[in-house]
N, C-alpha and C positions, 0 to 999 in steps of 0.2 A: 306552366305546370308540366311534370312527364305524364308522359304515356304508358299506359301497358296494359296490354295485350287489345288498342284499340281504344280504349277510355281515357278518359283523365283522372288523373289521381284525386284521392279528397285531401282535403286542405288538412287533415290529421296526417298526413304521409308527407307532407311536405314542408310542417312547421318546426321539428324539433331542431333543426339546426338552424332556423332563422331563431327561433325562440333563444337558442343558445346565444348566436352573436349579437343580439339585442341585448339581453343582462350582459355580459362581456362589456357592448358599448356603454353599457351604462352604468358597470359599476369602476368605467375604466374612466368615465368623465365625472364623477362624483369623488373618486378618488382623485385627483386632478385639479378639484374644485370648479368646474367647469357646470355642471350640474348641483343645485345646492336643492334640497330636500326641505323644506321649510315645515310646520304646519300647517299652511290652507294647500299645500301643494299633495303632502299627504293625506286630509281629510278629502279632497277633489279623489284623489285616484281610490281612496277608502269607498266612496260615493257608487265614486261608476263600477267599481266592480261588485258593491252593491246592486245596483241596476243592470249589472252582467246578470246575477245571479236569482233575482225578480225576474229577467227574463226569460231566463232557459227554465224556472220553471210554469212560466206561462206557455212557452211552444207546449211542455209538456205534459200540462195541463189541458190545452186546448185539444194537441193531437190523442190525448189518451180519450176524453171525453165525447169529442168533438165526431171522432172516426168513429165512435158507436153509436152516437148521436142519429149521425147522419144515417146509418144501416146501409142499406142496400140500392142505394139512391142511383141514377144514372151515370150522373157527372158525380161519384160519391168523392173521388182525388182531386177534382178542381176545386170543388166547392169546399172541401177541407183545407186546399191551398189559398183560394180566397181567406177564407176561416181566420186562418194561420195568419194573414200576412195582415187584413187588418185588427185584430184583437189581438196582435203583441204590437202592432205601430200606438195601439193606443194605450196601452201595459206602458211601452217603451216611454211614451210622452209625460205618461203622469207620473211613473217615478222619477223622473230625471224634472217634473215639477217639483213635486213634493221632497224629493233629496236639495238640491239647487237650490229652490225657489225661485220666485218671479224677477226679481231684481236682477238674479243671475245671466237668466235668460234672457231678458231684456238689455243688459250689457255685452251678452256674447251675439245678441241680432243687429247691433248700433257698432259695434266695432270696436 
């Protein structure tokens, strides 16, 4: 990651040209035929960016709620960070149950 002025950069300042050379890589192996796009391959990536998009709005449901919830508490940033981190592991789990389902799962833990 760079630096500036002291920090590290956030991962928004440092994705668009990976983001770039990734479509690049990928629409240069597809065209190639190297990469083939099937249906279960695009209902999979339909899925998860699904489960992208249940999840950002669970952080920000939990941090809008949650941070007022809590008011004026001591530890009121940790214990929103607790908050945060298990109530979207468990957001995360169930929709990627309920998208997937169990058989899915149970094949990507077996190998």
């Amino acid at each position: 990651m760079a630096r500036h002025d002291n920090r590290l950069s956030t991962a928004s300042e440092c994705t668009p040209g990976s983001r770039t050379i990734l479509l690049l890589v990928l629409f240069f192996a597809a065209r190639r035929g190297f990469l083939v796009l099937d249906r279960a391959r695009l209902m999979s990536l339909a899925k998860f960016l699904l489960t992208g998009i249940i999840l950002a709005a669970a952080f920000w449901l939990i941090a809008r709620f949650g941070g007022s919830a809590l008011g004026a508490m001591h530890f009121r940033d940790e214990l929103l960070l607790v908050l945060l981190a298990v109530g979207d592991t468990i957001v995360y789990a169930l929709a990627i149950l309920v998208l997937f389902g169990r058989k899915w799962l149970v094949s990507l833990v077996r190998g």
